[in-house]
DRENKEZA-406929 format. One line per 4 residues: number of its first residue (from 1); for each residue x, y, z of C-alpha. Coordinates in steps of 0.25 Angstrom, whole numbers, plus 5000, padded with zeros to 4 digits. Layout:
<rs>
NUM> X/Y/Z; ... .
</rs>
This chain:
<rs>
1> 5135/5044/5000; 5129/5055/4989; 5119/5053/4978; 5125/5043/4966 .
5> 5118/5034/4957; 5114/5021/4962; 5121/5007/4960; 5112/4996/4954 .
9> 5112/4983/4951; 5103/4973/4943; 5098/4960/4945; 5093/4954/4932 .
13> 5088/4963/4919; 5100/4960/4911; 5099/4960/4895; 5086/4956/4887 .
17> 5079/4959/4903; 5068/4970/4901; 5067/4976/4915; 5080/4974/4919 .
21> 5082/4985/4907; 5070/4993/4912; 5075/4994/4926; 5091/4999/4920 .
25> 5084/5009/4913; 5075/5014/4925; 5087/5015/4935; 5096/5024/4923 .
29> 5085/5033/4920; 5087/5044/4932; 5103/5041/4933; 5102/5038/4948 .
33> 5106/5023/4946; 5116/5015/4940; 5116/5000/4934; 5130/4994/4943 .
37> 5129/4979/4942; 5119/4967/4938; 5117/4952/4939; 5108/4955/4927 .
41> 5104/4940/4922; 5105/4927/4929; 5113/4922/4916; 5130/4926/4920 .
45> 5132/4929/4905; 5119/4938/4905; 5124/4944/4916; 5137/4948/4912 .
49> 5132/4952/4897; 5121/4960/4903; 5130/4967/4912; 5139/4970/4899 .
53> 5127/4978/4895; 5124/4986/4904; 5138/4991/4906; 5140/4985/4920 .
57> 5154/4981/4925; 5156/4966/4923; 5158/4964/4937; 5147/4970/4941 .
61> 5138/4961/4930; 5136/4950/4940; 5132/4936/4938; 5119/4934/4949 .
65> 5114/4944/4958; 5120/4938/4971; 5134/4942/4964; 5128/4956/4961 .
69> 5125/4958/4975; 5138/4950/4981; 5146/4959/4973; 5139/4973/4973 .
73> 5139/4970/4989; 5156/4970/4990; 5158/4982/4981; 5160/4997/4987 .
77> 5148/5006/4991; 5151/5015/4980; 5150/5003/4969; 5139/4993/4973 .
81> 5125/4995/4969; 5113/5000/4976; 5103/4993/4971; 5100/4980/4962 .
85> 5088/4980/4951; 5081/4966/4951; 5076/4963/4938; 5075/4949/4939 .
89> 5062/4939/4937; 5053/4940/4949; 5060/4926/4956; 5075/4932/4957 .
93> 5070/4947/4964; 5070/4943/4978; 5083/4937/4980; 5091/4946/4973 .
97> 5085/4956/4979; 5084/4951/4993; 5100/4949/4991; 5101/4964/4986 .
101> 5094/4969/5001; 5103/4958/5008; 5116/4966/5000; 5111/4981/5002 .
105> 5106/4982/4989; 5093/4991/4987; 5086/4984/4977; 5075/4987/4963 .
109> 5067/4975/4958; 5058/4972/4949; 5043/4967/4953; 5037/4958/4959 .
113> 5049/4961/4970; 5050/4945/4973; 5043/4932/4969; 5033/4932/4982 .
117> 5028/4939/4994; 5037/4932/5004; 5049/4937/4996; 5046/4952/4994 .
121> 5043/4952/5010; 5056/4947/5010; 5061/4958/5003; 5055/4970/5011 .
125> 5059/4965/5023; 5076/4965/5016; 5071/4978/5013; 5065/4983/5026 .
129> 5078/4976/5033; 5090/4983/5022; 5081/4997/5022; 5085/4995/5005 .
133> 5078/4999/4995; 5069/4991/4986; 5062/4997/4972; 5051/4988/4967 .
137> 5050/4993/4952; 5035/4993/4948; 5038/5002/4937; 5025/5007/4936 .
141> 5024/5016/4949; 5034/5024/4944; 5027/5033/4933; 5025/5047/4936 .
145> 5010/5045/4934; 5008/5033/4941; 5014/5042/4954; 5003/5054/4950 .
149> 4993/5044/4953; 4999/5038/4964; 5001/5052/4970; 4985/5058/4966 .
153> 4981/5045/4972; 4988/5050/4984; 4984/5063/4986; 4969/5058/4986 .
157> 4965/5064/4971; 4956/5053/4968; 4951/5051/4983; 4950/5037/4988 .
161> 4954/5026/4977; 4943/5016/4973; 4948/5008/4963; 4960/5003/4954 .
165> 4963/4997/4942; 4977/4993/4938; 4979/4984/4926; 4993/4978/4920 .
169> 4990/4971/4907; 5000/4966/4899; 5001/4957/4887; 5014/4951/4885 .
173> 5010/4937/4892; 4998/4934/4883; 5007/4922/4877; 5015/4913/4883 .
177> 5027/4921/4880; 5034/4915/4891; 5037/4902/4885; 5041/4909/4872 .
181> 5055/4914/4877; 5048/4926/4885; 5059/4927/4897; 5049/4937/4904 .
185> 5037/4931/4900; 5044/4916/4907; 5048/4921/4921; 5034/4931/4924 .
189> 5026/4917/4921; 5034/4908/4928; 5031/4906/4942; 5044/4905/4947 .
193> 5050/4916/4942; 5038/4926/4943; 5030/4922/4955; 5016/4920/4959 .
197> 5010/4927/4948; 5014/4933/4933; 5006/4945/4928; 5002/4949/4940 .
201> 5015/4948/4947; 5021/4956/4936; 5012/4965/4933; 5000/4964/4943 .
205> 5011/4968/4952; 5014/4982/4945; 4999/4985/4944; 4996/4980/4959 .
209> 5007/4991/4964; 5003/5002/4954; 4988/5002/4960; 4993/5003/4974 .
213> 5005/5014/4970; 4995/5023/4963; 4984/5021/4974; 4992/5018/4987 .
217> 4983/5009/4991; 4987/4992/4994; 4980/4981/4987; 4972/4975/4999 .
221> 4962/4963/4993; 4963/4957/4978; 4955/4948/4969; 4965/4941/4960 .
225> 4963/4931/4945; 4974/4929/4940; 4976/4922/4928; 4984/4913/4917 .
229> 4980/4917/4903; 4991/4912/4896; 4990/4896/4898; 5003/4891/4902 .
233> 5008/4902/4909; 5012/4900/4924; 5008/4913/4931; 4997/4924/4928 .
237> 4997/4932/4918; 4983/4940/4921; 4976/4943/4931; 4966/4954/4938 .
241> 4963/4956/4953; 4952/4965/4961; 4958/4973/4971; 4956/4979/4984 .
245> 4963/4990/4992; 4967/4994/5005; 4956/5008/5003; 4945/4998/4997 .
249> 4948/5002/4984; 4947/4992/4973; 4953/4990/4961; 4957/4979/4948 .
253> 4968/4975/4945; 4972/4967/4931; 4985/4961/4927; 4987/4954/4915 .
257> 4999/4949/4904; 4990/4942/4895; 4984/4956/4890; 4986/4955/4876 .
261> 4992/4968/4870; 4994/4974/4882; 5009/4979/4886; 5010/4987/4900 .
265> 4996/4991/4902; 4996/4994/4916; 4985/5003/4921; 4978/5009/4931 .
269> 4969/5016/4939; 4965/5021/4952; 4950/5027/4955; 4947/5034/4967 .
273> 4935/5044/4973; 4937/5056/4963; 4944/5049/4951; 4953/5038/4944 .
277> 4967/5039/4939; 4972/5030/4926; 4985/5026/4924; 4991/5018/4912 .
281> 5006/5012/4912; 5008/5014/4896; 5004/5029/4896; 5009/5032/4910 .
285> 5013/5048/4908; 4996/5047/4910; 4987/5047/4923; 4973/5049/4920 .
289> 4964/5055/4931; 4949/5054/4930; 4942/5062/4939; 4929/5059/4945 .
293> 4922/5073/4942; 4931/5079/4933; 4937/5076/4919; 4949/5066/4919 .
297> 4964/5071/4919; 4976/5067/4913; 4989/5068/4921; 5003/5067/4912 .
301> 5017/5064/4918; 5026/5076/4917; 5016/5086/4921; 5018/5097/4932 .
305> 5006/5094/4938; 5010/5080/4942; 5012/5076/4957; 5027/5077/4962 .
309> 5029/5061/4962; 5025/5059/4947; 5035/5073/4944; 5046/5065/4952 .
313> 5044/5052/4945; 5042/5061/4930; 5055/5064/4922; 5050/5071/4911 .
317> 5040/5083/4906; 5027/5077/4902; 5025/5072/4890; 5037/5065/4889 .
321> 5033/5049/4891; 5040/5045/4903; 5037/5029/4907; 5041/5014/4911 .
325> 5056/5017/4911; 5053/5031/4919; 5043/5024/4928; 5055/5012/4931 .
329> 5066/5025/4932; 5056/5031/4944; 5055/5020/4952; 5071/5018/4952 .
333> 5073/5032/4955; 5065/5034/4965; 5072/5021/4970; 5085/5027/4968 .
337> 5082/5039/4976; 5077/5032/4987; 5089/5022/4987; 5099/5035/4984 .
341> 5092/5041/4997; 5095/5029/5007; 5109/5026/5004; 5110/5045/5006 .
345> 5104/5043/5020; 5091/5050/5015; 5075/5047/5014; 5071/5045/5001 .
349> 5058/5053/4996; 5046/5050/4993; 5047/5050/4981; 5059/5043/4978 .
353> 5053/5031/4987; 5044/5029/4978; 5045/5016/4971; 5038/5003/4974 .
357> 5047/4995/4984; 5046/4982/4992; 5033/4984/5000; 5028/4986/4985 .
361> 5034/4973/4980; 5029/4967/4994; 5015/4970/4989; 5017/4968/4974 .
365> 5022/4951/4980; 5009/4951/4988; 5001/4957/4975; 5005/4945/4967 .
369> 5002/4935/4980; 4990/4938/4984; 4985/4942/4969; 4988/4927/4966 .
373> 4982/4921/4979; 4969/4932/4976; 4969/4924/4961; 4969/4910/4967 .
377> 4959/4912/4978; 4944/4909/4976; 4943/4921/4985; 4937/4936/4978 .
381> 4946/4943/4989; 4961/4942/4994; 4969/4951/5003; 4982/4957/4999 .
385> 4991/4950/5008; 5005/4954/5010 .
</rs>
């Protein structure tokens, strides 16, 4: 069929919607995709005058997503999209998606990938059965320095890992901004719409994934307390949890919205036999290595003596910043390349499959179930179960 941009469609993040924004901006950065159509607000007129916006044809500026995926379905091969965003509220990400596999439709979505466990079984099975795609968008795996550590991690330059410490603080919910006109604040703490658990379903999640990314190894026993700070709100918004993984390894991990002057503080770090590695999300052209007998380095993004998957995913010389939107651009290239290869007849690479996917949101489901069962037992210990 020959290499061409890719098709896409979105479902949700029309005007006022932050991420819908982010995710536009991410998929236009390396020119390989194009926006094609949208049911981008459940409101008709929203719909329309979001489209209107964004340039789309008005008949492609659809009304619901079961018109998007009706309509794309009867146009041409050379016309219809490959793919639909889904930028939707936690409750509205399986359906629409499970009706995107149904249609033939690869599919990016944000996380968690589904309100609960049974569902994003559901959804790897679609997958499994349609041989599609699916690109789970936990934005932080896609810096250039969080795949150095991942890849020294690999290649055995801190021997055996011990211990890690991952931690998401965030201070945005330390008031009841929800019921001060907050439409993001609203649907995280609501039940319904957001799931078993709020901070760490929306953040826990992203640090959870991180500490297995960079250290490939699975979460296999935890020791949760989750907490309401903020009286009157429906879900969590803190928590902390002792881990265990599947090497023996230890580790701690902290997720918390009620941390006063705090804005995307995600860190971490990963000790093994010979030395430690620091990573901070809000200086992220930075990983810090600290040796066991030797001084400590400092490793820049952009530098020659980087490891070829952190070059891949670099765009610039060092010491030019590169970060979130770059990070977010990576994981939708590297899923566009993989999507670009199937529909050639060709294996993607291994580096163009890496982006977290449904086995990821599979694990990231059974994070915040069994996180929340570990919080509720009077047990110390709880398996992971999946």
């Amino acid at each position: 069929m020959g290499y061409r941009k890719l098709r896409m469609g979105m479902i949700g993040g029309g005007k006022d919607a932050f991420i819908g924004a982010v995710h536009r901006i991410a998929a236009n950065i390396d020119g390989q995709i194009e926006l094609c159509c949208g049911a981008l607000s459940v409101n008709p007129e929203v719909a329309k005058e979001s489209g209107k916006i964004l340039f789309l044809d008005e008949d492609r500026a659809y009304t619901s997503y079961q018109e998007l995926f009706e309509k794309e379905s009867l146009l041409p091969a050379d016309k219809r999209i490959d793919f639909v965003t889904i930028v939707t509220p936690n409750f509205a990400h399986f359906e629409p998606a499970m009706m995107a596999l149904e249609n033939g439709f690869n599919v990016v979505i944000e996380k968690p990938i589904t309100l609960s466990l049974e569902e994003a079984k559901l959804l790897q099975q679609k997958v499994e059965e349609t041989g599609l795609t699916l690109c789970l968008t936990h934005t932080y795996s896609g810096y250039p320095m969080v795949k150095q550590a991942r890849q020294m991690v690999k290649d055995g330059m801190l021997g055996a890992i011990r211990k890690i410490m991952v931690e998401y603080p965030q201070g945005w919910l330390s008031t009841l901004t929800e019921r001060e006109g907050n439409a993001g604040a609203a649907w995280r703490t609501d039940p319904k719409k957001s799931g078993k658990s709020g901070s760490m379903g929306d953040i826990g999640t992203h640090a959870a994934q991180l500490a297995e990314y960079i250290s490939g190894l699975k979460i296999s026993k935890m020791c949760a307390d989750l907490n309401i700070v903020v009286e009157g709100r429906g879900l969590d918004d803190d928590g902390n949890v002792l881990l265990k993984f599947d090497n023996g390894a230890n580790g701690v991990l902290i997720a918390s919205q009620i941390a006063a002057g705090e804005e995307n503080a995600l860190k971490i770090k990963v000790y093994g036999e010979k030395g430690g590695l620091e990573w901070h999300q809000m200086e992220p052209n930075t990983l810090l290595m600290k040796w066991l007998d030797q001084p400590a380095q400092v490793y820049r993004a952009g530098q020659a003596y980087l490891s070829d998957v952190a070059k891949h995913n670099t765009r610039v010389p060092g010491g030019h910043p590169e970060g979130y939107l770059e990070a977010f651009a990576n994981i939708y290239r590297n899923f566009a390349a993989t999507v670009s290869a199937k529909l050639n007849g060709e294996q993607p690479t291994e580096f163009e499959l890496d982006f977290p996917n449904v086995a990821d949101g599979v694990r990231g489901m059974a994070f915040i179930e069994n996180v929340v069962a570990s919080s509720q037992s009077d047990q110390k210990w709880s398996d992971f179960k999946i």
